[in-house]
PDB file with SEQRES, HELIX, SHEET and CRYST1 records, atoms N, CA, C and O in Angstrom:
SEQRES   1 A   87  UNK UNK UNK UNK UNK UNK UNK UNK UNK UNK UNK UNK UNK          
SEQRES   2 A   87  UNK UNK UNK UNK UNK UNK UNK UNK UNK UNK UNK UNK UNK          
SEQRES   3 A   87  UNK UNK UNK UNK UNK UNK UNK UNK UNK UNK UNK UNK UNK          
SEQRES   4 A   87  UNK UNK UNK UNK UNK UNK UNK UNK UNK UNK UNK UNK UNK          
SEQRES   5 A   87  UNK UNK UNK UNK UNK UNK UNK UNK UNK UNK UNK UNK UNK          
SEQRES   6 A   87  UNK UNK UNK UNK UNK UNK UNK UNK UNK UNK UNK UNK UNK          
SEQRES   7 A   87  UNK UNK UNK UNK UNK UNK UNK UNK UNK                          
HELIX    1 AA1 UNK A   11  UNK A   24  1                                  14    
HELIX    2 AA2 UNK A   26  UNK A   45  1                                  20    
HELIX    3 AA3 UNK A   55  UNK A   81  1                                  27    
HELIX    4 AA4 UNK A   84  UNK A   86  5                                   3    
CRYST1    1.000    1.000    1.000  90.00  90.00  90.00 P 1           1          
ATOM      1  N   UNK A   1       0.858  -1.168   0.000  1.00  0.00           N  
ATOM      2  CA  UNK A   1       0.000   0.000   0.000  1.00  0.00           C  
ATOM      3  C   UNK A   1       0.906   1.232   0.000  1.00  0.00           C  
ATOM      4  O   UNK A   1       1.873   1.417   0.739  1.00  0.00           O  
ATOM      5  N   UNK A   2       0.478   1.968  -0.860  1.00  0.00           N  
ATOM      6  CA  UNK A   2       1.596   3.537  -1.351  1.00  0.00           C  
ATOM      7  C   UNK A   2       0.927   4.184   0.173  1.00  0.00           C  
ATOM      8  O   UNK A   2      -0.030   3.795   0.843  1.00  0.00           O  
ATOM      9  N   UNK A   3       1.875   5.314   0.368  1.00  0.00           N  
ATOM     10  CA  UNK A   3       1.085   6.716   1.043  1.00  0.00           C  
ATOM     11  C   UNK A   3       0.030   7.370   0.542  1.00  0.00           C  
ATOM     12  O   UNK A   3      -0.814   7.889   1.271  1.00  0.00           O  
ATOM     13  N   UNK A   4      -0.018   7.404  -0.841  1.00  0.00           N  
ATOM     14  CA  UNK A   4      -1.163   8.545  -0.920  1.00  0.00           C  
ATOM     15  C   UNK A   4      -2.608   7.285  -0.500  1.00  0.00           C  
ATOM     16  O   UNK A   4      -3.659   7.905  -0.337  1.00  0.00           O  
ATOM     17  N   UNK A   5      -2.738   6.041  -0.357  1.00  0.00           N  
ATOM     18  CA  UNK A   5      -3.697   5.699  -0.262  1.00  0.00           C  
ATOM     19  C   UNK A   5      -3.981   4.961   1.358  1.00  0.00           C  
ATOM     20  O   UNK A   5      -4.915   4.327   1.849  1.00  0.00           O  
ATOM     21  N   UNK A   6      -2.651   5.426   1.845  1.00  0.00           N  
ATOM     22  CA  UNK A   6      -2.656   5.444   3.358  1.00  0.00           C  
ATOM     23  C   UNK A   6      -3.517   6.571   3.876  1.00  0.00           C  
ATOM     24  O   UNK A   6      -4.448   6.326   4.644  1.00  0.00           O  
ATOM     25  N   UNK A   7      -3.231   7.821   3.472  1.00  0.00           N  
ATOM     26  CA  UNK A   7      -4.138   8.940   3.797  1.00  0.00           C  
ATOM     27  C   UNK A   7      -5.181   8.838   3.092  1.00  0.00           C  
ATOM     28  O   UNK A   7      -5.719   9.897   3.412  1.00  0.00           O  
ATOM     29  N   UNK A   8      -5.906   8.341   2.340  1.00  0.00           N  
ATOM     30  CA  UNK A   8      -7.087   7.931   1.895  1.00  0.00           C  
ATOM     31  C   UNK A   8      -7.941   7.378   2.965  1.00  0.00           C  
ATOM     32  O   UNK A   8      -8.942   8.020   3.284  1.00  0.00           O  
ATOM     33  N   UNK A   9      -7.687   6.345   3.514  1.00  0.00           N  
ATOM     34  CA  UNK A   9      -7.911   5.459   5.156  1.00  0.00           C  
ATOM     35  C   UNK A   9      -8.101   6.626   6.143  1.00  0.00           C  
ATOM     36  O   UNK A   9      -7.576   7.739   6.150  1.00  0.00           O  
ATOM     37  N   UNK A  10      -9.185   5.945   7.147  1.00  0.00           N  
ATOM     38  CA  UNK A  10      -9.550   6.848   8.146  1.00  0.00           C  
ATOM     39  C   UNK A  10      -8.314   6.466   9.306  1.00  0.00           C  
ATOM     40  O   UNK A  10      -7.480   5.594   9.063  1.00  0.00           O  
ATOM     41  N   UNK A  11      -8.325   7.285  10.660  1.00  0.00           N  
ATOM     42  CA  UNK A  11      -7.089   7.017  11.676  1.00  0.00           C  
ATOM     43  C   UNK A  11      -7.463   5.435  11.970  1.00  0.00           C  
ATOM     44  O   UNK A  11      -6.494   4.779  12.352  1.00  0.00           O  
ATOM     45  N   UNK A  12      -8.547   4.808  11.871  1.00  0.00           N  
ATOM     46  CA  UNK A  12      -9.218   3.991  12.592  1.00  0.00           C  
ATOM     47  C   UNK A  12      -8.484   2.387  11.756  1.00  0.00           C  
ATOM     48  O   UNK A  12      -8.030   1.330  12.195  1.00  0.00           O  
ATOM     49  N   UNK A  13      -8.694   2.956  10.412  1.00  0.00           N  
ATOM     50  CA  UNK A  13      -8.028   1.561   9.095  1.00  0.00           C  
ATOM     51  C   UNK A  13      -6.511   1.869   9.192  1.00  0.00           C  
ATOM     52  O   UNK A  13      -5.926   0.813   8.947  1.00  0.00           O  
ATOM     53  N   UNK A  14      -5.649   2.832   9.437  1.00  0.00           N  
ATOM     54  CA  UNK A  14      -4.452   3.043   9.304  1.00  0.00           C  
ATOM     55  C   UNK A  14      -3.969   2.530  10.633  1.00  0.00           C  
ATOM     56  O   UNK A  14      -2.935   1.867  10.718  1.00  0.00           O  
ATOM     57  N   UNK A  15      -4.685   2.823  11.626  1.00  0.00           N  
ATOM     58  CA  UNK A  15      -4.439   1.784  12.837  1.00  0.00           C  
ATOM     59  C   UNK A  15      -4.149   0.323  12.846  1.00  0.00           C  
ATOM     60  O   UNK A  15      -3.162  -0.267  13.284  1.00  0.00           O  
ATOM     61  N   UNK A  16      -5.488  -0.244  12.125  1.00  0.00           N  
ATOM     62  CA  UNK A  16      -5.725  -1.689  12.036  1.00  0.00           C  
ATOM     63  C   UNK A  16      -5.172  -2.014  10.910  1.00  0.00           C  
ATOM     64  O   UNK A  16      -6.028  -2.695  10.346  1.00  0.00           O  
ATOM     65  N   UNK A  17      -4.075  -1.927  10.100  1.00  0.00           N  
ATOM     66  CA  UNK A  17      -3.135  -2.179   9.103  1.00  0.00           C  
ATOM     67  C   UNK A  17      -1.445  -1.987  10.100  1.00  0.00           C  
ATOM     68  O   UNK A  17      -0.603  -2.883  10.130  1.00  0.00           O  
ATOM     69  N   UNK A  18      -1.323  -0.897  10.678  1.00  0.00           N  
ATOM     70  CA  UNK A  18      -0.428  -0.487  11.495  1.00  0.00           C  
ATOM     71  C   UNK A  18       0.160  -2.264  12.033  1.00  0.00           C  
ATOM     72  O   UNK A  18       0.976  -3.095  11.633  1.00  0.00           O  
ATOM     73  N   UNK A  19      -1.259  -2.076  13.608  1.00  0.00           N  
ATOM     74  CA  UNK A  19      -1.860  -3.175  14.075  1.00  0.00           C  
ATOM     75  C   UNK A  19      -1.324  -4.316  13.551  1.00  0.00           C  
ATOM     76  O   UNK A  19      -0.614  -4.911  14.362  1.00  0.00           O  
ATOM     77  N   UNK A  20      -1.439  -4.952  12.216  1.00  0.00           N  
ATOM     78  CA  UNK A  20      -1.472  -5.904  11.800  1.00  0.00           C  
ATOM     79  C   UNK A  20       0.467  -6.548  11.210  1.00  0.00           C  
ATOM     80  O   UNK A  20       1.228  -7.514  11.261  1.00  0.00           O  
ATOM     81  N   UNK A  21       0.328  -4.969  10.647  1.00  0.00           N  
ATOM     82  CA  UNK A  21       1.964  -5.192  10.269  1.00  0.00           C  
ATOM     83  C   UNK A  21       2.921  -5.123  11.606  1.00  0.00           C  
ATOM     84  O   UNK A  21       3.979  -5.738  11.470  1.00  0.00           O  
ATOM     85  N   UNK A  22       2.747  -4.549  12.733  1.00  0.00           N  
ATOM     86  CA  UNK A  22       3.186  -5.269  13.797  1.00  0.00           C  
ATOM     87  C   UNK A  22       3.315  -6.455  14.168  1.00  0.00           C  
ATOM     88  O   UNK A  22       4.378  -6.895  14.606  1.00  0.00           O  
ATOM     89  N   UNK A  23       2.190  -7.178  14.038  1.00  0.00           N  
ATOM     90  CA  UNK A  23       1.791  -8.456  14.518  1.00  0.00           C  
ATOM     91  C   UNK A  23       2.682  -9.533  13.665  1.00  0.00           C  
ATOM     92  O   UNK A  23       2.963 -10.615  14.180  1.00  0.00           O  
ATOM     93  N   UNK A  24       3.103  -9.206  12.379  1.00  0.00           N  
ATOM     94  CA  UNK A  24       3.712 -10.002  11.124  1.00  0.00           C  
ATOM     95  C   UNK A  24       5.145  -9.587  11.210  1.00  0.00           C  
ATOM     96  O   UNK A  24       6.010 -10.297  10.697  1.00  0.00           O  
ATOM     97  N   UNK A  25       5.348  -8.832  11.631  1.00  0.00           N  
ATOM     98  CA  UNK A  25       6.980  -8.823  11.840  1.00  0.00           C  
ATOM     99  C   UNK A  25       7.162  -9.255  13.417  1.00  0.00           C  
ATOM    100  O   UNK A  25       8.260  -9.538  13.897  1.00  0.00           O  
ATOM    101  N   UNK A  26       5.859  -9.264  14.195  1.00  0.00           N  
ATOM    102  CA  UNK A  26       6.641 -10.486  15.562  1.00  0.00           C  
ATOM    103  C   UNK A  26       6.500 -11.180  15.653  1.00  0.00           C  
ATOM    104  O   UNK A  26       6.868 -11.779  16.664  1.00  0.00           O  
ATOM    105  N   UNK A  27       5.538 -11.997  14.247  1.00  0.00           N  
ATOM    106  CA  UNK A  27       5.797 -13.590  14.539  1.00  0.00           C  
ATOM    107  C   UNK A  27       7.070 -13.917  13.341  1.00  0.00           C  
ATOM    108  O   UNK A  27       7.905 -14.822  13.347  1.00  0.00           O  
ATOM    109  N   UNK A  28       6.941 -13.262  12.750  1.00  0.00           N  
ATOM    110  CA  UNK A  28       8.415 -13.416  12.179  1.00  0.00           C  
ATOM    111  C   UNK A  28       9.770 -13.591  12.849  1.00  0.00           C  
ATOM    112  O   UNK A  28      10.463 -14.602  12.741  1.00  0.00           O  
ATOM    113  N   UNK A  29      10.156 -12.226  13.731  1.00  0.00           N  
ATOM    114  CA  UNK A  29      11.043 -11.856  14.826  1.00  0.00           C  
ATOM    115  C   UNK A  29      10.897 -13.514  15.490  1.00  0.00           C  
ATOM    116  O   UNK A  29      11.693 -14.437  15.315  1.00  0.00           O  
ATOM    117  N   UNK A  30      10.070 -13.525  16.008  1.00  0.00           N  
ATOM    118  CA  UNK A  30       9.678 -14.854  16.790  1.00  0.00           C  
ATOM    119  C   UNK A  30       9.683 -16.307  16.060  1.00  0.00           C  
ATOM    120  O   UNK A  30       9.557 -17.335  16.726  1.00  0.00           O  
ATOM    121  N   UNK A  31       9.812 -16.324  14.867  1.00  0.00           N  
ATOM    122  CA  UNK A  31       9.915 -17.154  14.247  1.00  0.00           C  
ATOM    123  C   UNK A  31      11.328 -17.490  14.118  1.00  0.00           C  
ATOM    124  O   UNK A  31      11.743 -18.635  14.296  1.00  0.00           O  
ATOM    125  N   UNK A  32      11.986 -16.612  13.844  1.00  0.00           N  
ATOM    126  CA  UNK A  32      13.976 -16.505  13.782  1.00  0.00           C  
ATOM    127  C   UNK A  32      13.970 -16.758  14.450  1.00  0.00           C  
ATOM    128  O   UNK A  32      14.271 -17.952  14.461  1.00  0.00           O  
ATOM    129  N   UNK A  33      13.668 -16.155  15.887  1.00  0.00           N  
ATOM    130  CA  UNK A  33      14.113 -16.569  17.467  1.00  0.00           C  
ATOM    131  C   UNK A  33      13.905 -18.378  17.579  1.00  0.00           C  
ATOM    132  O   UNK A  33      14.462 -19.180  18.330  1.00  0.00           O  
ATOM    133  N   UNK A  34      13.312 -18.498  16.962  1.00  0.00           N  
ATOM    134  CA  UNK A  34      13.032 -20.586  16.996  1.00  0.00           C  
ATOM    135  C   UNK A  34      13.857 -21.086  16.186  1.00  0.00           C  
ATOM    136  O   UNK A  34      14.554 -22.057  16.482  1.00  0.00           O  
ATOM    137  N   UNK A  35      13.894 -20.481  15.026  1.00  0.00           N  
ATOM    138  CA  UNK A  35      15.115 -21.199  14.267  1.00  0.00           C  
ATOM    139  C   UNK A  35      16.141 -21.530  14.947  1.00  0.00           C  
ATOM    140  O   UNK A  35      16.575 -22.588  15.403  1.00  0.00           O  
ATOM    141  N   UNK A  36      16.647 -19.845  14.943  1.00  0.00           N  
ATOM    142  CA  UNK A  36      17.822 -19.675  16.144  1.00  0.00           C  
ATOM    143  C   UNK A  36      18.277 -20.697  16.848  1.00  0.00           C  
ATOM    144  O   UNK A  36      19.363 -21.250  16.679  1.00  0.00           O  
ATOM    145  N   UNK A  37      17.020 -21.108  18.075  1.00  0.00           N  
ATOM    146  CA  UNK A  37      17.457 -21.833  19.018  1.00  0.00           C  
ATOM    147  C   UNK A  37      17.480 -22.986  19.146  1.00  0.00           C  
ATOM    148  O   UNK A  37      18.099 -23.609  20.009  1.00  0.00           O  
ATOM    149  N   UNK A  38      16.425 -23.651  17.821  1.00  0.00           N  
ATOM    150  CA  UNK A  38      16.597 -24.967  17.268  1.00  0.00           C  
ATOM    151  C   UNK A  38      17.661 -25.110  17.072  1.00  0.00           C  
ATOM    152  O   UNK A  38      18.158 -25.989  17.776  1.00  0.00           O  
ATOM    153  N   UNK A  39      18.605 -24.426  16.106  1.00  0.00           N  
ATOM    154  CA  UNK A  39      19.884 -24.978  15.623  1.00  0.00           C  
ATOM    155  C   UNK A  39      20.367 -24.916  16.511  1.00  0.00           C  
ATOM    156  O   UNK A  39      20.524 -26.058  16.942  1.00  0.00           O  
ATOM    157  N   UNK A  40      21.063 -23.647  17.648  1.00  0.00           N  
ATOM    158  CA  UNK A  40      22.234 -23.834  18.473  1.00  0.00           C  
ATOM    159  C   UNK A  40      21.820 -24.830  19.457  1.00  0.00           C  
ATOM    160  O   UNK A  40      22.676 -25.671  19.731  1.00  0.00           O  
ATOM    161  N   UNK A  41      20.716 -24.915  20.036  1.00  0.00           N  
ATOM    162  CA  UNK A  41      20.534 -26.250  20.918  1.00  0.00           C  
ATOM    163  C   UNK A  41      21.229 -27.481  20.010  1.00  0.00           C  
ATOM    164  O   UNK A  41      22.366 -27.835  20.322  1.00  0.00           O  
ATOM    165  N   UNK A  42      20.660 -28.020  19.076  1.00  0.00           N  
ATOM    166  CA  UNK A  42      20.604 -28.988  18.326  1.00  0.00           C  
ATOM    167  C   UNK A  42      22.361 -29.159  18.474  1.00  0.00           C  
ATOM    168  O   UNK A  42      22.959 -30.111  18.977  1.00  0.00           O  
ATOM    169  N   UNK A  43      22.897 -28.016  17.915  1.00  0.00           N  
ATOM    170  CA  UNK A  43      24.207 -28.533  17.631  1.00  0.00           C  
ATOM    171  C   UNK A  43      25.325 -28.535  18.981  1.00  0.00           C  
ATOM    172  O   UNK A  43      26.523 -28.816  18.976  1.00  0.00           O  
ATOM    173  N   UNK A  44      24.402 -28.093  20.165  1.00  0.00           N  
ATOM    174  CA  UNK A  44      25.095 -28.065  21.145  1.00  0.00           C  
ATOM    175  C   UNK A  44      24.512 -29.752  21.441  1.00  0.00           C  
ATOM    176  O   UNK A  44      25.274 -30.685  21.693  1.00  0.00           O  
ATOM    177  N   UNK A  45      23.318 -29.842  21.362  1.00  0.00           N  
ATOM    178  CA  UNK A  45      22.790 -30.918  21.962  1.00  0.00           C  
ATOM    179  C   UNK A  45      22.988 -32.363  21.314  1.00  0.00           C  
ATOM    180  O   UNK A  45      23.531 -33.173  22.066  1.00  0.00           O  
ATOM    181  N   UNK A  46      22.634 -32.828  20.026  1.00  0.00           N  
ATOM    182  CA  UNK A  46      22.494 -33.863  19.319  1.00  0.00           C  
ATOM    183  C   UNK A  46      24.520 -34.350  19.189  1.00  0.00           C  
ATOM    184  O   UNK A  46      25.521 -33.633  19.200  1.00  0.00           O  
ATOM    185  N   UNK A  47      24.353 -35.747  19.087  1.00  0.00           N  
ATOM    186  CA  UNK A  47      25.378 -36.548  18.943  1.00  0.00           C  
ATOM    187  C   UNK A  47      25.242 -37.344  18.099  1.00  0.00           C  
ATOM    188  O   UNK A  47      24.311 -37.253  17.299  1.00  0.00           O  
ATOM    189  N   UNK A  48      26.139 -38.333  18.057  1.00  0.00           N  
ATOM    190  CA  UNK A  48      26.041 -38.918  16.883  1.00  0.00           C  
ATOM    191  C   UNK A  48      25.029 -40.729  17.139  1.00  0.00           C  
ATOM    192  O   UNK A  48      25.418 -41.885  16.969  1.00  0.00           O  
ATOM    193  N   UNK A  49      23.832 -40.227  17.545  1.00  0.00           N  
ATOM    194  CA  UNK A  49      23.108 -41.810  18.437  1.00  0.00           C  
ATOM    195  C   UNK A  49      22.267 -42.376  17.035  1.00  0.00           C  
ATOM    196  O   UNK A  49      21.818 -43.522  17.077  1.00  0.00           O  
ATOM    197  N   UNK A  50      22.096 -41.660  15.971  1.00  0.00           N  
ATOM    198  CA  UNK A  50      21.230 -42.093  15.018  1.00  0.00           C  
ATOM    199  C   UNK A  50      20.422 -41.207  14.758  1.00  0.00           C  
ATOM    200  O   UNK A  50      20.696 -40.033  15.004  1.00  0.00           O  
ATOM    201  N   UNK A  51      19.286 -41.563  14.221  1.00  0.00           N  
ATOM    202  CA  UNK A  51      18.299 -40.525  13.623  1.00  0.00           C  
ATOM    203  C   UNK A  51      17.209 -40.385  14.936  1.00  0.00           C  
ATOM    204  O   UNK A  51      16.090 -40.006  14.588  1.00  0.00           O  
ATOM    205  N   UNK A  52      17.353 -40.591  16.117  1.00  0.00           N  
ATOM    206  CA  UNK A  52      16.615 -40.235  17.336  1.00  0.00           C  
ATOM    207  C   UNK A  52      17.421 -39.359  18.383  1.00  0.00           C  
ATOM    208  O   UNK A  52      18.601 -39.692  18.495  1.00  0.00           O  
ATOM    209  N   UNK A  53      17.166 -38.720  18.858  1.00  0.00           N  
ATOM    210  CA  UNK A  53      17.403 -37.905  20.095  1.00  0.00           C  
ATOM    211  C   UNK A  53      17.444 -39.222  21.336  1.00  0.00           C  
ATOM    212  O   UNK A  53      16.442 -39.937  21.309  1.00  0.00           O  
ATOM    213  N   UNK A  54      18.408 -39.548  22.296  1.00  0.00           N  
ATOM    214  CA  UNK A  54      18.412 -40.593  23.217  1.00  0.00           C  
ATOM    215  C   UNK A  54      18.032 -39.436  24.203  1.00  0.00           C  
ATOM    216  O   UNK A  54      17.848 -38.251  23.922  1.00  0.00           O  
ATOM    217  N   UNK A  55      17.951 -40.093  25.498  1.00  0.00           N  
ATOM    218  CA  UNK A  55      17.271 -39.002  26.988  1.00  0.00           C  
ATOM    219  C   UNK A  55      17.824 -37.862  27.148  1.00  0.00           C  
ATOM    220  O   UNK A  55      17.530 -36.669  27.230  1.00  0.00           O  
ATOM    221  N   UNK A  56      19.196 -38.930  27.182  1.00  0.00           N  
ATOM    222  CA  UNK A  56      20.479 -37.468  27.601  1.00  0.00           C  
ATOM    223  C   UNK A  56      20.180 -36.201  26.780  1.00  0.00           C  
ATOM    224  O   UNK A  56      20.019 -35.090  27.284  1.00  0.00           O  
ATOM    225  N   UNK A  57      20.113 -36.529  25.226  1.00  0.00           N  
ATOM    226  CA  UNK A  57      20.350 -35.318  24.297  1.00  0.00           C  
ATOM    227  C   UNK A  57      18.959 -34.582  24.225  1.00  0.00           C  
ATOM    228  O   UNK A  57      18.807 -33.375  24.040  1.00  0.00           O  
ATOM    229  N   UNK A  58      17.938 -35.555  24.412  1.00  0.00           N  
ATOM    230  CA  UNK A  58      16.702 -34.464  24.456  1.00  0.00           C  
ATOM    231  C   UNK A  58      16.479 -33.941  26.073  1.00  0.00           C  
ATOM    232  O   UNK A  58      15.729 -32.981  26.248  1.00  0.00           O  
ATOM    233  N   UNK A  59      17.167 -34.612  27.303  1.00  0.00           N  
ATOM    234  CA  UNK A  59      17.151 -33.351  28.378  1.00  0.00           C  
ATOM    235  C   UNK A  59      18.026 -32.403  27.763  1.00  0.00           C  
ATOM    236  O   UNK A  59      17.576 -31.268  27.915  1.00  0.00           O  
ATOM    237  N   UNK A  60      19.042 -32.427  27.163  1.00  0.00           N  
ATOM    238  CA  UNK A  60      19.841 -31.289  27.146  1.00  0.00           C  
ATOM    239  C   UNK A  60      19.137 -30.190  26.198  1.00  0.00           C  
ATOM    240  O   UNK A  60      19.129 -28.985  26.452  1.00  0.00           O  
ATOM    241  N   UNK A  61      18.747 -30.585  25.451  1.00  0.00           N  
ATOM    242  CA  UNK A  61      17.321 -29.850  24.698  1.00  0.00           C  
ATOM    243  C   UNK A  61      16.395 -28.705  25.192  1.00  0.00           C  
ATOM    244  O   UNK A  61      16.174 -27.532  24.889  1.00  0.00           O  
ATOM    245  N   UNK A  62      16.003 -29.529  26.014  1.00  0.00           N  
ATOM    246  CA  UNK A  62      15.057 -29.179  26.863  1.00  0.00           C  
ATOM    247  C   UNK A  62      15.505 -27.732  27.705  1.00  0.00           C  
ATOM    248  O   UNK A  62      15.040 -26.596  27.799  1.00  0.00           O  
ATOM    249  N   UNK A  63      16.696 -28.481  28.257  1.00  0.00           N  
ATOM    250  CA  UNK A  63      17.514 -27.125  29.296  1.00  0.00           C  
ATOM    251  C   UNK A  63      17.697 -26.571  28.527  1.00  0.00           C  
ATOM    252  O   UNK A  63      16.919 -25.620  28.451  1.00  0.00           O  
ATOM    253  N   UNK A  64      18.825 -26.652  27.327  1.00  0.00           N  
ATOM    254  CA  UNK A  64      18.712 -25.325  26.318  1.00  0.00           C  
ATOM    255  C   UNK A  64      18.156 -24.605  25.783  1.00  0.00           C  
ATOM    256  O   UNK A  64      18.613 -23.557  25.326  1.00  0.00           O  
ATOM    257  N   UNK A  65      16.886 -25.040  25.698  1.00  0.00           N  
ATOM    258  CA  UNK A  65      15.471 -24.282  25.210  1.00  0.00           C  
ATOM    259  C   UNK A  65      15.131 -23.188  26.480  1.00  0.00           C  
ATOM    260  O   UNK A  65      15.033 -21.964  26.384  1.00  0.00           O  
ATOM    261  N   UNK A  66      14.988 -24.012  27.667  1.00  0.00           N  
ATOM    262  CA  UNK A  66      14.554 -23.409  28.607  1.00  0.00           C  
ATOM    263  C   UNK A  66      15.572 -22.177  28.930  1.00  0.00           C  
ATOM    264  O   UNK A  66      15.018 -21.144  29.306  1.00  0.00           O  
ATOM    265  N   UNK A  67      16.786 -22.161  28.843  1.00  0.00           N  
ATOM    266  CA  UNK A  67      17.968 -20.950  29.111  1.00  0.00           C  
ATOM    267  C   UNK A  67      17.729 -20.568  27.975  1.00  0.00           C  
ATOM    268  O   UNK A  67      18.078 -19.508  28.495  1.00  0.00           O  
ATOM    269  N   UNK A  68      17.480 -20.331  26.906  1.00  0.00           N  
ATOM    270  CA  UNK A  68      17.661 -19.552  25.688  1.00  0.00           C  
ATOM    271  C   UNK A  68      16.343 -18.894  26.046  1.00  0.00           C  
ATOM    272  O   UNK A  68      16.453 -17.692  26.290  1.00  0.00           O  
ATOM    273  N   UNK A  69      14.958 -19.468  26.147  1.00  0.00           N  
ATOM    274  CA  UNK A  69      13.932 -18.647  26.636  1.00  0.00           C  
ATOM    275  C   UNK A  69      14.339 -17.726  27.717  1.00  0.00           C  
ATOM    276  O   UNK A  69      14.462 -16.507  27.595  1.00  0.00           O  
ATOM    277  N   UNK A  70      14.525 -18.379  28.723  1.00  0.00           N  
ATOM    278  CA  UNK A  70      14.571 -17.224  30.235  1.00  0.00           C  
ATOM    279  C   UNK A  70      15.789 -16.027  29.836  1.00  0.00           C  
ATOM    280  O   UNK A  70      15.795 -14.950  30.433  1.00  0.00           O  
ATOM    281  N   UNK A  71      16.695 -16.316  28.882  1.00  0.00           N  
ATOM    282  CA  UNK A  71      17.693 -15.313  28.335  1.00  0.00           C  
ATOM    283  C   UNK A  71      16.835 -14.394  27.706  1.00  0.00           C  
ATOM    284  O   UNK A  71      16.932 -13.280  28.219  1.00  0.00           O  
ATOM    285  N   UNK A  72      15.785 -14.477  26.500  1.00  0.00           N  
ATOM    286  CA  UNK A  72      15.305 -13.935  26.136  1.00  0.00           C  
ATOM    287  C   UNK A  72      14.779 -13.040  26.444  1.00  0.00           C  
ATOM    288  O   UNK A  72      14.779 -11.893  25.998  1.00  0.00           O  
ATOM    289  N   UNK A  73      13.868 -13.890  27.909  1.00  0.00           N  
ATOM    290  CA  UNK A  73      12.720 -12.832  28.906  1.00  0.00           C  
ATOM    291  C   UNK A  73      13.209 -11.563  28.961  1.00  0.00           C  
ATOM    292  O   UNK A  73      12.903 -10.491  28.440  1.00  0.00           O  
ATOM    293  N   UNK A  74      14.360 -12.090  30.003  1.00  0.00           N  
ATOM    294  CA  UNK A  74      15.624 -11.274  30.905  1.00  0.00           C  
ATOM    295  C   UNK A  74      16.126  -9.805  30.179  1.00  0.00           C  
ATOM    296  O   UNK A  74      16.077  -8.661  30.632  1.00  0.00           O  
ATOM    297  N   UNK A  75      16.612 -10.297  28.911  1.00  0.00           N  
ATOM    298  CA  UNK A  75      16.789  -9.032  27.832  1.00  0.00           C  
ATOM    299  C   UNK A  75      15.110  -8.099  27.549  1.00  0.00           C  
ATOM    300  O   UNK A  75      14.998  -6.873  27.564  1.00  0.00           O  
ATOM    301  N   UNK A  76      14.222  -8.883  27.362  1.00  0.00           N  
ATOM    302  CA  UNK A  76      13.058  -8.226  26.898  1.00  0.00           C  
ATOM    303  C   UNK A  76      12.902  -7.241  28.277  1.00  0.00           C  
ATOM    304  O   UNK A  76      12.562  -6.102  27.956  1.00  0.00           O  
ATOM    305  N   UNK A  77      13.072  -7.422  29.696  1.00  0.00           N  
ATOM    306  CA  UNK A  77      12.418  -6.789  30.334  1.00  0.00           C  
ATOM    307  C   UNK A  77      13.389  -5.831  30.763  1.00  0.00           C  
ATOM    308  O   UNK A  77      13.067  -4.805  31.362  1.00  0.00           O  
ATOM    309  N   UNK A  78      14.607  -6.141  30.467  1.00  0.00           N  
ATOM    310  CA  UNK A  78      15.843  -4.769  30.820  1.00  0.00           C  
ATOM    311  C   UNK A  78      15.631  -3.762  29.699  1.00  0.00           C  
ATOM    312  O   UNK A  78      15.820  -2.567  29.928  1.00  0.00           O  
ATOM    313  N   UNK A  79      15.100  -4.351  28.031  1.00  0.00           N  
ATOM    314  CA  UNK A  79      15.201  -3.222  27.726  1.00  0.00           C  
ATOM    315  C   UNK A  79      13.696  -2.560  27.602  1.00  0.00           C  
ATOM    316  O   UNK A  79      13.415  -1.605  26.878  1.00  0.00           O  
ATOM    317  N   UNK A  80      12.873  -3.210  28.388  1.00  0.00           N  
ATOM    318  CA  UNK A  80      11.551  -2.346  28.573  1.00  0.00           C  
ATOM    319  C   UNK A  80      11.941  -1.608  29.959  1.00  0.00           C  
ATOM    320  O   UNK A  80      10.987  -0.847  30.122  1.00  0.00           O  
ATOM    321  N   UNK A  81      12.427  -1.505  30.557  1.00  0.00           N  
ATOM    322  CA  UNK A  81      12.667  -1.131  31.848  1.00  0.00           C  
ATOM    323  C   UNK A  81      13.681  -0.041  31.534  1.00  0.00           C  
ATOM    324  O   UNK A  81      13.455   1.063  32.030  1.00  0.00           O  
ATOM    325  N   UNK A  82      14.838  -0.203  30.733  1.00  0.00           N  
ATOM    326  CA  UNK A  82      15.702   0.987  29.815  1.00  0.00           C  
ATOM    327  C   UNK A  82      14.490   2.105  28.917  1.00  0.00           C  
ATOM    328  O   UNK A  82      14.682   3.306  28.726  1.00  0.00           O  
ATOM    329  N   UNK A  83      13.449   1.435  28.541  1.00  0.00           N  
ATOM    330  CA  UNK A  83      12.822   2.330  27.170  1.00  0.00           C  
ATOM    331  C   UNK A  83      12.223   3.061  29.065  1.00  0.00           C  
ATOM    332  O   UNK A  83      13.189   3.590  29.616  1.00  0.00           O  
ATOM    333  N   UNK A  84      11.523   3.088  29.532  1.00  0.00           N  
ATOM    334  CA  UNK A  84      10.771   3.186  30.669  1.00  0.00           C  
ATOM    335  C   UNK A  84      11.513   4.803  31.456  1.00  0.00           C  
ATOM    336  O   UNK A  84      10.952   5.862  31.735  1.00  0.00           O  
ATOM    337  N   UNK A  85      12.774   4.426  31.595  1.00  0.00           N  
ATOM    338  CA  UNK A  85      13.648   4.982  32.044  1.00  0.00           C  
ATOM    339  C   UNK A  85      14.046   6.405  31.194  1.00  0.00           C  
ATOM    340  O   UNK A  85      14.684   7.395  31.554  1.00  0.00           O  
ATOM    341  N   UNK A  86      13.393   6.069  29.919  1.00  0.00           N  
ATOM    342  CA  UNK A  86      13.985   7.564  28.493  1.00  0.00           C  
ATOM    343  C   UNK A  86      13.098   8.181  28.571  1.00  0.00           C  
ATOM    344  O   UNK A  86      13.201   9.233  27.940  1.00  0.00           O  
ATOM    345  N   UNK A  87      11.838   7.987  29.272  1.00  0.00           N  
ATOM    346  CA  UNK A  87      10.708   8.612  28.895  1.00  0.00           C  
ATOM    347  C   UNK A  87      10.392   9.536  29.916  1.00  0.00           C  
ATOM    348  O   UNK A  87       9.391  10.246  29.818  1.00  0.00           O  
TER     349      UNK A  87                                                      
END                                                                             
């Protein structure tokens, strides 16, 4: 969609397009973030047992998922707590 037919749209449709293209670049964002952590788990985690994950390598999975999430949080709320702080 050009500008001139952005200002065509009332505040109300330029919102709910806004709205929307937000929403598509954070499941995107959020989508990398899984890639991401698929692979570095994986290649921290997987060995050479065959084409299955054995206990060991899918707990280690597991924990790595779980620290790559709580890393995530951790950053999300320092830099909402930084934006918080500019204002």
């Amino acid at each position: 969609m050009d500008a001139k037919a952005l200002q065509n749209l009332s505040p109300e449709q330029r919102q709910a397009i806004m709205m929307q293209a937000q929403q598509e670049a954070n499941q995107q964002i959020m989508q990398d973030m899984m890639n991401r952590m698929t692979a570095s788990c994986f290649k921290k985690c997987a060995g050479t047992s065959g084409d299955k994950l054995d206990s060991r390598e899918q707990s280690c999975m597991a924990m790595c998922q779980d620290r790559y999430l709580d890393t995530r949080q951790q950053v999300q709320e320092a830099l909402q707590k930084r934006q918080g702080m500019q204002h």
